[in-house]
C-alpha positions as CSV (number, residue, x, y, z in Angstrom):
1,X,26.9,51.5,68.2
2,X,25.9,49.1,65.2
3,X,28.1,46.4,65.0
4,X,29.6,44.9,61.5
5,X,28.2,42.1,60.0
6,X,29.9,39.1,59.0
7,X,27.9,36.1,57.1
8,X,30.0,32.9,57.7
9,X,28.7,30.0,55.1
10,X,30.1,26.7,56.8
11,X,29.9,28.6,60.3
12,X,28.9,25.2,61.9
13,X,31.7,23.1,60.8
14,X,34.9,22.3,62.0
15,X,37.0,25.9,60.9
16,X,33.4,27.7,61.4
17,X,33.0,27.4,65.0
18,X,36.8,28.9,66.0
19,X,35.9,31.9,63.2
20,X,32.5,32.6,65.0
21,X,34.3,32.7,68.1
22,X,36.9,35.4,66.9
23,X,34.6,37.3,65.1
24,X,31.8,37.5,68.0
25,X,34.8,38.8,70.1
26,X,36.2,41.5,67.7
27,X,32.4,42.5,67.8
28,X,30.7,41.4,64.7
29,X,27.5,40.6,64.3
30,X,27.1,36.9,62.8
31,X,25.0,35.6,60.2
32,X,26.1,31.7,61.0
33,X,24.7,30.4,57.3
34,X,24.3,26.7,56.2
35,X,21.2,24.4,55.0
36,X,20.2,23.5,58.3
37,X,19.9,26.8,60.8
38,X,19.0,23.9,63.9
39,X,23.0,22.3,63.2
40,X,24.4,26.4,64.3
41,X,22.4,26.9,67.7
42,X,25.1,25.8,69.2
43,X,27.2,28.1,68.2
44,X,24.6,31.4,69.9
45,X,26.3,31.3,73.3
46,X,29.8,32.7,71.6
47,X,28.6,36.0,71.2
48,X,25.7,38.5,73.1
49,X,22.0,37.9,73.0
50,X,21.4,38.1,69.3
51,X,24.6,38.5,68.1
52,X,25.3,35.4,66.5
53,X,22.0,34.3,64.3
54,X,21.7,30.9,62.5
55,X,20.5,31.6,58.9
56,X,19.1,29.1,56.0
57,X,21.4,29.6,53.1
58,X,22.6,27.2,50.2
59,X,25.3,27.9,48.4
60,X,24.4,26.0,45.4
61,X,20.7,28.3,45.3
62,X,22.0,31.8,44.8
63,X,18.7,33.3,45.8
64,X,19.2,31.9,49.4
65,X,22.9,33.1,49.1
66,X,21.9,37.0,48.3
67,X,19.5,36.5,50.7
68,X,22.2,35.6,53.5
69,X,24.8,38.4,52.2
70,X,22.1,41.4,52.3
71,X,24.3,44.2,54.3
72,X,26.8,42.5,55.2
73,X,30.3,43.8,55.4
74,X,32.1,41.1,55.6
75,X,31.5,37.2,53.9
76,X,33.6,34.0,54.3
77,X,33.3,31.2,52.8
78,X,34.3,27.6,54.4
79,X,32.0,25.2,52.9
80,X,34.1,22.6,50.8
81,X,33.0,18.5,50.8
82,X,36.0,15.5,51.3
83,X,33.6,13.0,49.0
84,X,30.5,13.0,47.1
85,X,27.3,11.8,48.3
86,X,23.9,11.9,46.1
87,X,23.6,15.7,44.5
88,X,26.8,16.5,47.0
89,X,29.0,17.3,43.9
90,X,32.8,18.8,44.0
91,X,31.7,20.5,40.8
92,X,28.7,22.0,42.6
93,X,30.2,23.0,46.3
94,X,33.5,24.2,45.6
95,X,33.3,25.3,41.7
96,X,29.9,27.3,41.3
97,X,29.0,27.4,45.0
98,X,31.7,29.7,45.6
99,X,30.9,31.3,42.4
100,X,27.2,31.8,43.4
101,X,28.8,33.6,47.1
102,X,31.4,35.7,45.3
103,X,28.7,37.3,43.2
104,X,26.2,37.7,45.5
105,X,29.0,38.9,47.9
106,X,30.2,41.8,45.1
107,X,26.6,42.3,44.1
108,X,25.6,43.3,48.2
109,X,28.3,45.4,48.0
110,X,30.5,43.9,50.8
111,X,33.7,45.3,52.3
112,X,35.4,42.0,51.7
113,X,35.1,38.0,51.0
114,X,37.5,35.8,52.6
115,X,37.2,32.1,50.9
116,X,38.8,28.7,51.8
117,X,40.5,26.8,49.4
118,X,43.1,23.8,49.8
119,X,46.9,23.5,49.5
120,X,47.6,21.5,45.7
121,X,44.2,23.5,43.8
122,X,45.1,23.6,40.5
123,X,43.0,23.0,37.4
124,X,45.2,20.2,36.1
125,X,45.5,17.7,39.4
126,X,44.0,14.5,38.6
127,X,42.0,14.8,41.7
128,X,38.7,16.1,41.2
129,X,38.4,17.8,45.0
130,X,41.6,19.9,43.7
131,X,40.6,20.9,40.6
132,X,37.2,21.7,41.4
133,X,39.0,24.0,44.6
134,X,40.8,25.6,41.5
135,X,37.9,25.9,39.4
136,X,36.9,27.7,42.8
137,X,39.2,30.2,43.1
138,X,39.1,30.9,39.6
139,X,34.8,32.0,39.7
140,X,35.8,34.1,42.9
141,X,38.6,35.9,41.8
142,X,36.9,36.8,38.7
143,X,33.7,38.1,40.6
144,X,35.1,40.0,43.6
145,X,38.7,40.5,42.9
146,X,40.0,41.7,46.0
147,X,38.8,38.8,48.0
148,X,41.4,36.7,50.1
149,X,42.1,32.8,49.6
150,X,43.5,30.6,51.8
151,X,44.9,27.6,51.1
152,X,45.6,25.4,54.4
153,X,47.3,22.0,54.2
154,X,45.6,18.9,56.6
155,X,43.6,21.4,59.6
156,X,43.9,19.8,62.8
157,X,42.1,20.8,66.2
158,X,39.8,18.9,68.8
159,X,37.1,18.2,66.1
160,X,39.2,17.3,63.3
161,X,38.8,13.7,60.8
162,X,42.0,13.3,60.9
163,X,44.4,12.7,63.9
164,X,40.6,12.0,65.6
165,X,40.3,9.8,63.6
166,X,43.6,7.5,63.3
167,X,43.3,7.5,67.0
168,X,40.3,5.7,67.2
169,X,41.5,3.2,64.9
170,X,44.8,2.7,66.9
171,X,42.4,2.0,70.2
172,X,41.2,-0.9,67.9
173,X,43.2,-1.9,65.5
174,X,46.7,-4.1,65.7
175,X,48.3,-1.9,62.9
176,X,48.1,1.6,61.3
177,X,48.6,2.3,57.4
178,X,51.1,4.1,56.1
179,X,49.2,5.3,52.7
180,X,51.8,5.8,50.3
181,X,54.7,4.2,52.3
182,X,56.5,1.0,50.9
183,X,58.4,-2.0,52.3
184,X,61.8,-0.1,51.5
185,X,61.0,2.0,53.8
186,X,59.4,4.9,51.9
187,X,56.8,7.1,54.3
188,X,54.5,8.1,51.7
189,X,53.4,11.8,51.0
190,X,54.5,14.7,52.8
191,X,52.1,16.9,54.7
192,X,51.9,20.1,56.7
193,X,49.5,19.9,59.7
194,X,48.1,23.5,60.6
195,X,45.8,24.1,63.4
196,X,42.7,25.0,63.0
197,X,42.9,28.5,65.5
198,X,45.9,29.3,63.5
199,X,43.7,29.1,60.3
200,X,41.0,31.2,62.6
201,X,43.8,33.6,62.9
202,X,44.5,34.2,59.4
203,X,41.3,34.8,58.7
204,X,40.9,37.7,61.3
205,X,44.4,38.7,59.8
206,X,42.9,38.8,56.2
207,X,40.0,40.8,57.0
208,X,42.3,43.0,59.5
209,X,45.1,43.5,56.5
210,X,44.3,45.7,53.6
211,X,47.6,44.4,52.2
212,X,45.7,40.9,52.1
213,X,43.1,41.8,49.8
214,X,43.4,40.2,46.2
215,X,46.0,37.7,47.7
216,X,46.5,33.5,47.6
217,X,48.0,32.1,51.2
218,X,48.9,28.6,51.7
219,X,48.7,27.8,55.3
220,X,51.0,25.0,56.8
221,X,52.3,24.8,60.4
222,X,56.1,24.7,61.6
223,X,56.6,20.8,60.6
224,X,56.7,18.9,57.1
225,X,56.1,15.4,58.3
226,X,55.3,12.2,55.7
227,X,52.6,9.8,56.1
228,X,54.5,7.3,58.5
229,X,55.7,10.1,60.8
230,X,52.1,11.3,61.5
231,X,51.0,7.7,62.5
232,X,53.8,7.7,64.9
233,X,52.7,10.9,66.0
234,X,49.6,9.5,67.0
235,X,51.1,6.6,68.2
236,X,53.2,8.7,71.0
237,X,50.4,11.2,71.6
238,X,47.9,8.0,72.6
239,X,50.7,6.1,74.5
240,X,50.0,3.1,72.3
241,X,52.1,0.9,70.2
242,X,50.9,-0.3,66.7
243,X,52.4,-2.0,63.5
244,X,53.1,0.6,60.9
245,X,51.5,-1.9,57.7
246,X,52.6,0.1,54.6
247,X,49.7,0.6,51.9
248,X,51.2,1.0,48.6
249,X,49.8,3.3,46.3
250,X,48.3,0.5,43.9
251,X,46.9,-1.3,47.2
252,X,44.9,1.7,48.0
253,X,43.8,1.8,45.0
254,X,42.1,-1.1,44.8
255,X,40.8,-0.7,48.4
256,X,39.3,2.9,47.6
257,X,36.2,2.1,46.0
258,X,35.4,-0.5,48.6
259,X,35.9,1.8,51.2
260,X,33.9,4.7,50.0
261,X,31.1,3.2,50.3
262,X,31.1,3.7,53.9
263,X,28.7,6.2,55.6
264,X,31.5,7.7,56.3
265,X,34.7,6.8,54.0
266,X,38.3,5.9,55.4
267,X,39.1,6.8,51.8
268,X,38.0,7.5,48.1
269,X,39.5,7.3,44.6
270,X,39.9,10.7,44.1
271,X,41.5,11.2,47.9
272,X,43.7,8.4,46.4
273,X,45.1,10.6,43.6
274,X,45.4,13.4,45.8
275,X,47.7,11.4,47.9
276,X,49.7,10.4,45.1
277,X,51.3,14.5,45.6
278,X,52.6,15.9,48.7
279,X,50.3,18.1,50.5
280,X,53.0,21.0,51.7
281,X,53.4,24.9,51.4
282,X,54.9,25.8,48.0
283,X,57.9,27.4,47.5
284,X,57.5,31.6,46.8
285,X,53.9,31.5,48.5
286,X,52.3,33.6,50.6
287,X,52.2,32.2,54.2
288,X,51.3,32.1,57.4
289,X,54.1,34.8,58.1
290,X,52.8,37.5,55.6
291,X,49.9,37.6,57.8
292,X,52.0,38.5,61.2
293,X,51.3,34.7,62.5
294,X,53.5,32.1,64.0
295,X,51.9,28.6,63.4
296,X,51.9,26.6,66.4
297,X,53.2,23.4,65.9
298,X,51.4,19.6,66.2
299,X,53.2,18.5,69.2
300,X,51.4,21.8,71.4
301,X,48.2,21.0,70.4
302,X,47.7,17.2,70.3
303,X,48.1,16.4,73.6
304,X,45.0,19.1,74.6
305,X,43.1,16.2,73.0
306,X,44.0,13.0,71.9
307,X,44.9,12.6,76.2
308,X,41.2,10.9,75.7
309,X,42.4,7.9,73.5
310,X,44.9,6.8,76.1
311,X,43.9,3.8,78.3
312,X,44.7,5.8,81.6
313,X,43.1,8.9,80.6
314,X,40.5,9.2,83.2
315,X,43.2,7.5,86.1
316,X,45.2,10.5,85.5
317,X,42.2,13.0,85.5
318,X,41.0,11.1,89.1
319,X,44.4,11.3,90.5
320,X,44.8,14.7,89.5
C-alpha cells in the first residue's frame, strides 16, 4: 500500500519533531524539510526504513519549496523566527515565506496545508513578529483557502525556550524578573501555556477534520497565569527559592536592545511590545475544544522535566 505524503517545513524544530512522530504513526510518509537536511537525521528512527526523509527546502526560495511539495498530500508549515539575525527577517519567514508554501502547496495540488501562526497576529500590533504572523495568514488564506491556522499561545514541552529556560537562570541567579510586573504588586501580562503534544494533536485533528478546513484556532491550555505566576511556577517545579525583582515595562525597554545582542537574546524590542498585550485565547475563537481535545495543563507536564534543575535530581534517581 502507498502511504500519504506529508512535507513538514520546520520538521526539525521544537513543534516539528512531536508532528513527525504523530504522523510517522498514522502512517505517512515524511518529507522532514528545512535548510539543513543533516539538522533532521535525527528525526529517521520515528518512522520505518525510509519513511521519514530529510529534504533541502527554503521557504524564502520558492523553487526549493515546489520542489519539497511535489505529490504531496499533505503540507505543514512551522517555521516562524523569535528575532532577527542577518537576512533572518519577520517580513521574509512568516510574511512571504508562508506565501511562497501556500502557493506552491495549491499549485502541487495538495489535499490540505496546515500553518502555524501565533496567538495576538494582527496587522495592527506594534510588534513586528505579530504583524508579520498576520501578514502570514493573510498570503495563505488568499492562496489555498481551505488551509487550517493555528494560533498557540507560549508552547511548552521538554525542548522549549521558555520554562527551560527561566530554570536555568533560577539555578544561577539570586532573583527572577517579573517582565511587566510592578512594585504594587502588578504580575505583568497574562499568558496561556499550551503543550507542545497538545499542539501535535491539533494538528493531526486538523488534517483528520474536514470541518477544520478554512478555519483560525487559537490554542491555550487549561490555565491563564500572568508573568509572576509562571516564575513561581518554576520556582515550585525546581524546588528553589528566588526573589521575584519586578521589570517594569520602561526598564525593559531600555534593557532590550542591550540584550539582543546576545547569540541568543533573553529579550528584544519588538518581544518587548509584544509583552506590552496579554498573550491569551480570545473570546468567540476557535479552540482547542472544536478540535475534540482537552489541553493538558502545565502542572502535568513540568515536572516530566524541569526534575533536572533541582539540586537532588540525580539523589532521587540513585535512590530510586
Amino acid at each position: 500500500m502507498t502511504r500519504r505524503l506529508a512535507t513538514v517545513f520546520g520538521a526539525s524544530g521544537f513543534l516539528g519533531r512531536h508532528i513527525v512522530r504523530r504522523l510517522t504513526a498514522e502512517g505517512y510518509r515524511v518529507r522532514a524539510a528545512g535548510r539543513d537536511p543533516e539538522n533532521a537525521q535525527f528525526l529517521k528512527p520515528m518512522g520505518d526504513v525510509g519513511q521519514v526523509v530529510p529534504w533541502p527546502a527554503d521557504i524564502t526560495r520558492p523553487e526549493t519549496v515546489a520542489h519539497a511539495v511535489e505529490d504531496a498530500e499533505v503540507v505543514i508549515n512551522l517555521v516562524g523566527i523569535l528575532f532577527e539575525r542577518g537576512a533572518r527577517r519577520f517580513d521574509r519567514i512568516h510574511a512571504e515565506g508562508a506565501a511562497n508554501v501556500a502557493r506552491a502547496a495549491a499549485a502541487a495540488g495538495a489535499g490540505h496545508l496546515v500553518h502555524l501562526s501565533a496567538i495576538g497576529a494582527r496587522d495592527t500590533h506594534p510588534a513586528a513578529y505579530a504583524r508579520t504572523k498576520a501578514q502570514g495568514e493573510a498570503a495563505v488564506m488568499e492562496a489555498f483557502a481551505q488551509a487550517t491556522i493555528l494560533r498557540p499561545s507560549v508552547v511548552f514541552g521538554p525542548e522549549d525556550d521558555f520554562f527551560n529556560q527561566f530554570a536555568s537562570i533560577a539555578r544561577l541567579s539570586p532573583f527572577l524578573p517579573v517582565i511587566g510586573g510592578s512594585l504594587a504588586g502588578g504580575g505583568g501580562p497574562k499568558f496561556q501555556p499550551v503543550y507542545v503534544g497538545d499542539v501535535a494533536g491539533a494538528v493531526m485533528a486538523a488534517l483528520a477534520q474536514l470541518s477544520a478546513r478554512g478555519q483560525v484556532y487559537e490554542l491555550g491550555g487549561p490555565t491563564v497565569y500572568d508573568f509572576r505566576q509562571l516564575m513561581k511556577l518554576v520556582m515550585e517545579q525546581t524546588g528553589r527559592k528566588r526573589l521575584l525583582l519586578p521589570l517594569p515595562m520602561w526598564l525593559a525597554e531600555l534593557q532590550a536592545p542591550i540584550l539582543a545582542l546576545l547569540p541568543k537574546p533573553l529579550l528584544t524590542p519588538d518581544q518587548v511590545l509584544l509583552l506590552g498585550e496579554d498573550n491569551v485565547v480570545s473570546a468567540g475563537a476557535k479552540t482547542f475544544a472544536d478540535l475534540g481535545i482537552q489541553p493538558q495543563a502545565a502542572e502535568v507536564i513540568l515536572p516530566t522535566y524541569l526534575m533536572r534543575f533541582r539540586d537532588n535530581a540525580w539523589q532521587g534517581v540513585q535512590n530510586a
